[in-house]
PDB file of N, CA, C and O in Angstrom:
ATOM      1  N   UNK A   1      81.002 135.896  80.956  1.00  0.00           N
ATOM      2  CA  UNK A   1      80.509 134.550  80.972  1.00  0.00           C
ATOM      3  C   UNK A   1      79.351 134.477  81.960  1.00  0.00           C
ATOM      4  O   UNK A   1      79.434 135.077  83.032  1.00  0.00           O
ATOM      5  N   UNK A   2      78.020 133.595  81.560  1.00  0.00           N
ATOM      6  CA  UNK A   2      77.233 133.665  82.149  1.00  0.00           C
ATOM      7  C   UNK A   2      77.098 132.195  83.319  1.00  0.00           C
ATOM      8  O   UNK A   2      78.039 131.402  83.348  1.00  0.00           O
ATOM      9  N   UNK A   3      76.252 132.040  83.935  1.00  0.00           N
ATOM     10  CA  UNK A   3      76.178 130.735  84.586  1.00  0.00           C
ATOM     11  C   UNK A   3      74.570 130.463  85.268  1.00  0.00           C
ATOM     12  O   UNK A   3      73.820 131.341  85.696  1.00  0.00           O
ATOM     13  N   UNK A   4      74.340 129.160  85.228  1.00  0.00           N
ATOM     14  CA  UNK A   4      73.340 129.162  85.807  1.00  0.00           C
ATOM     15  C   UNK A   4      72.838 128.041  86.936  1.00  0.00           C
ATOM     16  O   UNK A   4      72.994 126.867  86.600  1.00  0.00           O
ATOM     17  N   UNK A   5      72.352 128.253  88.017  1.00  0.00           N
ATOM     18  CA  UNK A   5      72.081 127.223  88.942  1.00  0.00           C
ATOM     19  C   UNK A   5      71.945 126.304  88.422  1.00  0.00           C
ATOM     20  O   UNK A   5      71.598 126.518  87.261  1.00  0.00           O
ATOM     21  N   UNK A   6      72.087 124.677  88.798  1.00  0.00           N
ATOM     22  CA  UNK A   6      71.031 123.464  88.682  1.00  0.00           C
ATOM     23  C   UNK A   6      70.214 123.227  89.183  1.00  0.00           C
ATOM     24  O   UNK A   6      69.202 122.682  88.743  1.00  0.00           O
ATOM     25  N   UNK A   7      70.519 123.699  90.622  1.00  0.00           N
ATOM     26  CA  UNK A   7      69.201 123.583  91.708  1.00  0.00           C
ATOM     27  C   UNK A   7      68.183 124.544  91.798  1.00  0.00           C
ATOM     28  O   UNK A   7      67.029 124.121  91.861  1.00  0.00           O
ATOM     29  N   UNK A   8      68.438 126.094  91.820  1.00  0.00           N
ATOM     30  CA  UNK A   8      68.143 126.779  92.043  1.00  0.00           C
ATOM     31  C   UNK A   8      67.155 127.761  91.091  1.00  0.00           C
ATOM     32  O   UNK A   8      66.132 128.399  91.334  1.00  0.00           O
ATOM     33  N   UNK A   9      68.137 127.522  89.648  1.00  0.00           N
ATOM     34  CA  UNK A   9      67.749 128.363  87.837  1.00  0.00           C
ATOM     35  C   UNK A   9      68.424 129.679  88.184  1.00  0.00           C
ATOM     36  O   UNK A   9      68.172 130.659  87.483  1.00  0.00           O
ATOM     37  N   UNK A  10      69.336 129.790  89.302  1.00  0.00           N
ATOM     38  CA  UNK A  10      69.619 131.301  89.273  1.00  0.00           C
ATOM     39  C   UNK A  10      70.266 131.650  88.558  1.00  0.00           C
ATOM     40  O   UNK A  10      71.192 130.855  88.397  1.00  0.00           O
ATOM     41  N   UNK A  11      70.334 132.629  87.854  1.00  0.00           N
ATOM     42  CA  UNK A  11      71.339 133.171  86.598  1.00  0.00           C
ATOM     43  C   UNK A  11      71.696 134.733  86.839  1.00  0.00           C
ATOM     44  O   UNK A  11      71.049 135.724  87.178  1.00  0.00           O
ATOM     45  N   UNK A  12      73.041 134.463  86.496  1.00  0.00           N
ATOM     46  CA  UNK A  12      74.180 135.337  87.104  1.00  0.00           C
ATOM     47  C   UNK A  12      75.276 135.759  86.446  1.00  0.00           C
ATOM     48  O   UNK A  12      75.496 135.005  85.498  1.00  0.00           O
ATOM     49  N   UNK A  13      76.285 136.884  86.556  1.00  0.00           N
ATOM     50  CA  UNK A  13      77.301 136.953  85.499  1.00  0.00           C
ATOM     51  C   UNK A  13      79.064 136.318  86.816  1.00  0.00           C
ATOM     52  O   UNK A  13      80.221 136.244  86.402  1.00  0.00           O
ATOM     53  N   UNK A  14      78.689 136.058  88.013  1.00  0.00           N
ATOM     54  CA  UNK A  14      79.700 136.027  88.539  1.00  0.00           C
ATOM     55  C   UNK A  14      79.200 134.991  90.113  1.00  0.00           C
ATOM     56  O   UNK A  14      78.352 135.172  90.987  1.00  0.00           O
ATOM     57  N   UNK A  15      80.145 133.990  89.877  1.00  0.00           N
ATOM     58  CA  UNK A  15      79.946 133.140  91.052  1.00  0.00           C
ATOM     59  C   UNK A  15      80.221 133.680  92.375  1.00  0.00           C
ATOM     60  O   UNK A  15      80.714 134.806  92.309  1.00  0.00           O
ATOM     61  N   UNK A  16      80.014 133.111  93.880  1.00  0.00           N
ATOM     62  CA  UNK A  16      81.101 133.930  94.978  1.00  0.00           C
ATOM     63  C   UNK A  16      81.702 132.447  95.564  1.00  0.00           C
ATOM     64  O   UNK A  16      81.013 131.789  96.344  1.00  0.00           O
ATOM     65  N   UNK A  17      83.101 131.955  95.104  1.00  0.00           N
ATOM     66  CA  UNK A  17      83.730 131.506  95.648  1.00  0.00           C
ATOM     67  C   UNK A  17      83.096 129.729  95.341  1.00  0.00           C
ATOM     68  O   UNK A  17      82.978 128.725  96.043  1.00  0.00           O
ATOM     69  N   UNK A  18      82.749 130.158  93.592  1.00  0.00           N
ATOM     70  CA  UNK A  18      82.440 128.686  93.289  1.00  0.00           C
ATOM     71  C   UNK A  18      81.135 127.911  93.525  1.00  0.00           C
ATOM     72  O   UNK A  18      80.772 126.755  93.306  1.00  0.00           O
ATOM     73  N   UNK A  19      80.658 128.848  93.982  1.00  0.00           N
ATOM     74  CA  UNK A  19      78.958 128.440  94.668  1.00  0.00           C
ATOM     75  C   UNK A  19      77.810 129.548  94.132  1.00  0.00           C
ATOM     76  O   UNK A  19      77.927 130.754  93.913  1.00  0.00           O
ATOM     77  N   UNK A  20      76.668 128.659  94.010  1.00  0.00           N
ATOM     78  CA  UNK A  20      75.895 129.784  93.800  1.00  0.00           C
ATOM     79  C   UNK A  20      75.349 131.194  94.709  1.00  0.00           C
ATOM     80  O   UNK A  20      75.123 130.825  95.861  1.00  0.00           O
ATOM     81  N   UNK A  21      75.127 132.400  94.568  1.00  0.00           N
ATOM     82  CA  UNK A  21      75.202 133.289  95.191  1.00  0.00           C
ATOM     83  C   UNK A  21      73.513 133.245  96.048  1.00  0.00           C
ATOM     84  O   UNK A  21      73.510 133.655  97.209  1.00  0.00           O
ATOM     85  N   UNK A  22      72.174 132.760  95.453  1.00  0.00           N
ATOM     86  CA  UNK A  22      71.382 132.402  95.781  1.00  0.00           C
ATOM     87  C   UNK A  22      70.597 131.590  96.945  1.00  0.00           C
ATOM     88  O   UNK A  22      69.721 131.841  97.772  1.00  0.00           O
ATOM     89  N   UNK A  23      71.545 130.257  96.480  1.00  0.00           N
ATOM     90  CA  UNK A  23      71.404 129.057  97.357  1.00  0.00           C
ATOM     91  C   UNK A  23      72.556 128.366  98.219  1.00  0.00           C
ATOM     92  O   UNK A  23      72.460 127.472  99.060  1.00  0.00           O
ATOM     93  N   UNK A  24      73.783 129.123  97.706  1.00  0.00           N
ATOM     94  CA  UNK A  24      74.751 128.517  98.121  1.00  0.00           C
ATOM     95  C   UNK A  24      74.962 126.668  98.048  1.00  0.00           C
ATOM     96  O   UNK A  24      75.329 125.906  98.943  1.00  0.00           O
ATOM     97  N   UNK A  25      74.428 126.268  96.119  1.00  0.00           N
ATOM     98  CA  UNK A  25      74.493 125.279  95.952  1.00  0.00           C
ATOM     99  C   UNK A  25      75.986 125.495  95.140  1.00  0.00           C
ATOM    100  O   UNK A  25      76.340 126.627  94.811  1.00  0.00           O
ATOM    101  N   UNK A  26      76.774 124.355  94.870  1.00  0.00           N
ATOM    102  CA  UNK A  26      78.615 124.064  94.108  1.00  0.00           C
ATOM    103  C   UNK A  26      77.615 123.333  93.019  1.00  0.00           C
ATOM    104  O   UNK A  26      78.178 122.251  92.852  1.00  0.00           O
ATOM    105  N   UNK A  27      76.543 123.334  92.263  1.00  0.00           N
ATOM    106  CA  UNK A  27      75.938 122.911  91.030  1.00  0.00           C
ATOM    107  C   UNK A  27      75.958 124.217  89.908  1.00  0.00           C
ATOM    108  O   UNK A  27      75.612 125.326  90.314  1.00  0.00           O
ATOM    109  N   UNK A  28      76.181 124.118  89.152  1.00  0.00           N
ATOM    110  CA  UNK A  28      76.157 125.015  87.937  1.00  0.00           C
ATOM    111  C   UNK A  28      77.172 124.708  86.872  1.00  0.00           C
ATOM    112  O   UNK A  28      78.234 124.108  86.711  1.00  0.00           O
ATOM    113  N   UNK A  29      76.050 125.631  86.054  1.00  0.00           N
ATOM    114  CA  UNK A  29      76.834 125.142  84.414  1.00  0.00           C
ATOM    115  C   UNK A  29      76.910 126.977  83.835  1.00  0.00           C
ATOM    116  O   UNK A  29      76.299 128.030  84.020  1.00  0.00           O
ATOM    117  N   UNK A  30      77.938 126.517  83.154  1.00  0.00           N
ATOM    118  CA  UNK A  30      78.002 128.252  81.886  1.00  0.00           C
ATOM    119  C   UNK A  30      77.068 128.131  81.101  1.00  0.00           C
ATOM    120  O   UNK A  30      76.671 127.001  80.818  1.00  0.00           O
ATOM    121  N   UNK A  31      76.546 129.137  80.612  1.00  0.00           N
ATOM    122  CA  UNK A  31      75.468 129.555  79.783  1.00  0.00           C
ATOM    123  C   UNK A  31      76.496 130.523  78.991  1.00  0.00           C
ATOM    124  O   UNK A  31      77.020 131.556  79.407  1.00  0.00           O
ATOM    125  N   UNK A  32      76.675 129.698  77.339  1.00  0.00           N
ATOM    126  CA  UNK A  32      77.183 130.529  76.418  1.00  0.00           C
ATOM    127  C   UNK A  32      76.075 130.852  75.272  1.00  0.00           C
ATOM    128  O   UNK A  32      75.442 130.112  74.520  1.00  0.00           O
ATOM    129  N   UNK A  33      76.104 132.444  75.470  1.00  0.00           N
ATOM    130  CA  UNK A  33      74.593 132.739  74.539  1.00  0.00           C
ATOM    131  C   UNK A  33      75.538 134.166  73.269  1.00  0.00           C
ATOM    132  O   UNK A  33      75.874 135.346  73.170  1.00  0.00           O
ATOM    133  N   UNK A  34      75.528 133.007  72.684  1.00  0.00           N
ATOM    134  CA  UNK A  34      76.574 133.796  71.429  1.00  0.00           C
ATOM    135  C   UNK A  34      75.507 133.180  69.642  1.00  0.00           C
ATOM    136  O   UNK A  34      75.342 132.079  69.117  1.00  0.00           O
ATOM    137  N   UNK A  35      75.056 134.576  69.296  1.00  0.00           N
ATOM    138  CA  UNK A  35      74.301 134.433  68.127  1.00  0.00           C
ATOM    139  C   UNK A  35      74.917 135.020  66.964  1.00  0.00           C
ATOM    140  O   UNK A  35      75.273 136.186  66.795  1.00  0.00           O
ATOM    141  N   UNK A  36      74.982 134.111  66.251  1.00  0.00           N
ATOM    142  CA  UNK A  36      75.354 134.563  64.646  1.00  0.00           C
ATOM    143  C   UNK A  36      74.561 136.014  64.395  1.00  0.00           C
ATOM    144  O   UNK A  36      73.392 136.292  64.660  1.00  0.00           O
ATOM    145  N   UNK A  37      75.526 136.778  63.839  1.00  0.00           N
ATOM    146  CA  UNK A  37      74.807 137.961  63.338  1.00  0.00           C
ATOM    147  C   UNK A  37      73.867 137.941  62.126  1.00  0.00           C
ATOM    148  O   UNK A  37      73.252 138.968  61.839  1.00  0.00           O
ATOM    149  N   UNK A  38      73.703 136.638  61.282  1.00  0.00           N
ATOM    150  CA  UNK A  38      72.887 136.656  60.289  1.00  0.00           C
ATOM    151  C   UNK A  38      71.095 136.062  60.950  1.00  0.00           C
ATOM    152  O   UNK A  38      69.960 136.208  60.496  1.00  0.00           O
ATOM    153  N   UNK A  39      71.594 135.442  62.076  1.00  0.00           N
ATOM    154  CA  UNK A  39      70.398 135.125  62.630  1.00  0.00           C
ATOM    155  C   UNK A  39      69.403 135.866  63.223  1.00  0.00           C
ATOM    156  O   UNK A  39      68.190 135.839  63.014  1.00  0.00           O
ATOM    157  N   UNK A  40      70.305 136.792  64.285  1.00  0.00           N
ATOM    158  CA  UNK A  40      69.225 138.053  64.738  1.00  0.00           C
ATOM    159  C   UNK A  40      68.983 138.484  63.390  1.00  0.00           C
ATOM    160  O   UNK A  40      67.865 138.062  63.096  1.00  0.00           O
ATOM    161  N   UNK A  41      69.523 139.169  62.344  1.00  0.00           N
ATOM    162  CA  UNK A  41      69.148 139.586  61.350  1.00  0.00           C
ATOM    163  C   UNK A  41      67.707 139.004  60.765  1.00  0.00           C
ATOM    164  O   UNK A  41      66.658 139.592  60.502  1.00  0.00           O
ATOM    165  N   UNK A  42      67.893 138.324  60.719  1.00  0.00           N
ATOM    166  CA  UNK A  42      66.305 137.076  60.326  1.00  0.00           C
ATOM    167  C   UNK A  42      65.136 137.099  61.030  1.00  0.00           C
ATOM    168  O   UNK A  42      64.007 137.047  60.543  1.00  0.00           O
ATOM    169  N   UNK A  43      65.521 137.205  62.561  1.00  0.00           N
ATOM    170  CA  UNK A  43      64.867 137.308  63.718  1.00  0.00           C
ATOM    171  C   UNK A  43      63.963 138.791  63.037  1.00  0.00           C
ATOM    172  O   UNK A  43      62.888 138.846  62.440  1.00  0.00           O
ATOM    173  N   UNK A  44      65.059 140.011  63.487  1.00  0.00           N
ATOM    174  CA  UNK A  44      64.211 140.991  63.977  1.00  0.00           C
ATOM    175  C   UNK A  44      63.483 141.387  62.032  1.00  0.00           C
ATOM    176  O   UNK A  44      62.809 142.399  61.841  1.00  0.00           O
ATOM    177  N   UNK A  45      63.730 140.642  61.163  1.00  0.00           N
ATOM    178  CA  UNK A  45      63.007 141.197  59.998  1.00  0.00           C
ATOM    179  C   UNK A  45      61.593 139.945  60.030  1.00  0.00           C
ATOM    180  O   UNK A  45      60.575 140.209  59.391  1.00  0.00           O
ATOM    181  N   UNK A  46      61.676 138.893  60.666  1.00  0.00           N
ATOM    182  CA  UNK A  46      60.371 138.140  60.504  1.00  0.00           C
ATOM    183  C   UNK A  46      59.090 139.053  61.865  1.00  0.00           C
ATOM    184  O   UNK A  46      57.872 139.206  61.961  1.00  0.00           O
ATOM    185  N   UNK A  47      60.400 139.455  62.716  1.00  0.00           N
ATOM    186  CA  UNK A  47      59.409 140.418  63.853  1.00  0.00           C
ATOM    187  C   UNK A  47      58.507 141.358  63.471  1.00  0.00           C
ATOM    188  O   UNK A  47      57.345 141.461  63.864  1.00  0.00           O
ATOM    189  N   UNK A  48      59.264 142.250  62.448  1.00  0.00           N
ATOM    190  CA  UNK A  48      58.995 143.752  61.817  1.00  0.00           C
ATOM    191  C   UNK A  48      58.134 143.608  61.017  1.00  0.00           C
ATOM    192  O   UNK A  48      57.393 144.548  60.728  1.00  0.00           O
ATOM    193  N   UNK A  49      58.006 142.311  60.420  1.00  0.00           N
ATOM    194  CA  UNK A  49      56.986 141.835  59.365  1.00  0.00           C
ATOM    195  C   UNK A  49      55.339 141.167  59.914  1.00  0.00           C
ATOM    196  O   UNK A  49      54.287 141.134  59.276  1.00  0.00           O
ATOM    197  N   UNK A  50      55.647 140.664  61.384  1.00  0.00           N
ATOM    198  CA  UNK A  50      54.768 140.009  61.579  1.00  0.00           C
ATOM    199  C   UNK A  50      54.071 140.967  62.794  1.00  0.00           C
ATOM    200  O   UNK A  50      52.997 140.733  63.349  1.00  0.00           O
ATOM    201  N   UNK A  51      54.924 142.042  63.037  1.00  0.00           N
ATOM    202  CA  UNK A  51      54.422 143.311  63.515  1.00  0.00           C
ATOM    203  C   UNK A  51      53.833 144.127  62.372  1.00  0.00           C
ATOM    204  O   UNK A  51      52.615 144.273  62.476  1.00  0.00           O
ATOM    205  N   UNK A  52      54.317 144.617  61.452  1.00  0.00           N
ATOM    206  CA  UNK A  52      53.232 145.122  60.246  1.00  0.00           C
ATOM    207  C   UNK A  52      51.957 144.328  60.227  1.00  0.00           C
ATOM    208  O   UNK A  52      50.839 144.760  60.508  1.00  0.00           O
ATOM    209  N   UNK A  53      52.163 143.533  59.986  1.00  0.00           N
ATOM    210  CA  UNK A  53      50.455 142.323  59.488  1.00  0.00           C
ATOM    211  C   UNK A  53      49.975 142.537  60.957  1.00  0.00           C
ATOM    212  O   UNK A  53      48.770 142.787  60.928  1.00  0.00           O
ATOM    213  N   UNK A  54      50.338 142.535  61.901  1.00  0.00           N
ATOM    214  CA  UNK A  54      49.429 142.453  62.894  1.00  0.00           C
ATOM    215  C   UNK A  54      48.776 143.729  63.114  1.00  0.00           C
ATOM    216  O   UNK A  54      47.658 143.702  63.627  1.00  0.00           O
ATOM    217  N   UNK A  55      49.445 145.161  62.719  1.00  0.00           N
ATOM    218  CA  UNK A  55      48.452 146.173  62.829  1.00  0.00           C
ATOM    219  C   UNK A  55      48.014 146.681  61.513  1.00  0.00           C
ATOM    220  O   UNK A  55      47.691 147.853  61.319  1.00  0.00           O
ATOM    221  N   UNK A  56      48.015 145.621  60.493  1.00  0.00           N
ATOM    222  CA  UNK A  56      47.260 145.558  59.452  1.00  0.00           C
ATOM    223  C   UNK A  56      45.985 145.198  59.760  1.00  0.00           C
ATOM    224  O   UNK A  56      45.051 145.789  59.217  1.00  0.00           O
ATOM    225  N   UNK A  57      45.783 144.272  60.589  1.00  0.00           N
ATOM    226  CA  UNK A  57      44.803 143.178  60.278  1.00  0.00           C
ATOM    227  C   UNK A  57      44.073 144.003  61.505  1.00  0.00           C
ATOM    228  O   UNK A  57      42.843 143.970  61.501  1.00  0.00           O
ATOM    229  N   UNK A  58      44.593 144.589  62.339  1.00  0.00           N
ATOM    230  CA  UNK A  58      43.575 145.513  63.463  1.00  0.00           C
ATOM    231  C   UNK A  58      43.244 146.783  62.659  1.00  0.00           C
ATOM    232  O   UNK A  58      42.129 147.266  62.858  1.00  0.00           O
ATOM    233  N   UNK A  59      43.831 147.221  62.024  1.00  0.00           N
ATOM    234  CA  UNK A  59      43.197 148.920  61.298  1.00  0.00           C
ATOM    235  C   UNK A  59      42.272 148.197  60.193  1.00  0.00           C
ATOM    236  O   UNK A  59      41.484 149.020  59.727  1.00  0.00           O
ATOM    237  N   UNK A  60      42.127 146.956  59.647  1.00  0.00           N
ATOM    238  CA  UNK A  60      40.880 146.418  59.148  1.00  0.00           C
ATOM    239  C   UNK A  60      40.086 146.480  60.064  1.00  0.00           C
ATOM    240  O   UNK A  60      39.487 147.530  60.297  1.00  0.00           O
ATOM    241  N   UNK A  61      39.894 145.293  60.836  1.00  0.00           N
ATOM    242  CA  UNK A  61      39.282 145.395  61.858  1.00  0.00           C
ATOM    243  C   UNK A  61      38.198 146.482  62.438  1.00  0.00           C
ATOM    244  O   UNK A  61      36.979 146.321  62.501  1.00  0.00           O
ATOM    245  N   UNK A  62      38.951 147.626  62.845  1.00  0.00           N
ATOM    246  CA  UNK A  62      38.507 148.480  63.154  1.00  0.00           C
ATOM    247  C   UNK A  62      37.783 148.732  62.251  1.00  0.00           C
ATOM    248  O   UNK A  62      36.612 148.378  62.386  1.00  0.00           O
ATOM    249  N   UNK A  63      38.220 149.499  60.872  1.00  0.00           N
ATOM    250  CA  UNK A  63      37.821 149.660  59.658  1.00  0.00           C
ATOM    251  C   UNK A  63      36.555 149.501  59.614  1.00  0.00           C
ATOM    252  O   UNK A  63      35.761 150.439  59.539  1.00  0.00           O
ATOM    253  N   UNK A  64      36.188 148.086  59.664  1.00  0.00           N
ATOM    254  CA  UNK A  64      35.187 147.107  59.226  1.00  0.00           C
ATOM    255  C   UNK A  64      33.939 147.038  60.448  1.00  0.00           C
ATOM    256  O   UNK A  64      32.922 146.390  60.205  1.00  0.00           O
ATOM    257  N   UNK A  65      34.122 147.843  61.927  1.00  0.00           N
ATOM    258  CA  UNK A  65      33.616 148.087  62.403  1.00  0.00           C
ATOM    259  C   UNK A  65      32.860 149.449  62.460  1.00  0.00           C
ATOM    260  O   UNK A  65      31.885 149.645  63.185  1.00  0.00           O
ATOM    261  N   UNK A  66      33.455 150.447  61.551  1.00  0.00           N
ATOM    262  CA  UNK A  66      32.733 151.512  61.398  1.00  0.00           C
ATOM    263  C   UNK A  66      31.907 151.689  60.388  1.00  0.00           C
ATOM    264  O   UNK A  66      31.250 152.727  60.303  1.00  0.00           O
TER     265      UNK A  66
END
């Protein structure tokens, strides 16, 4: 479980004694970062795609400069 300051933004996997380890502020909230597996899926294929076109459009580029 993750957590993160209010005051501070510190982010951490473990409090010390209920307080933040940073500032020694008693403000914080959990940070639950739990992703559907169909979503990264989506993610890293719009990445892979928009990484292709981007060194598409530079080996034109270049191309078009020689």
């Amino acid at each position: 479980m993750s957590y993160k300051c209010s005051d501070c933004s510190y982010k951490g996997t473990q409090l010390s004694q209920g307080y933040c380890p940073a500032c020694g502020s008693p403000c914080y909230r959990r940070i639950n970062r739990v992703y559907r597996e169909e979503d990264t899926k989506r993610l890293s294929t719009l990445k892979i795609l928009l990484l292709i076109s981007l060194w598409l459009s530079l080996a034109y580029l270049v191309y078009e400069k020689l």
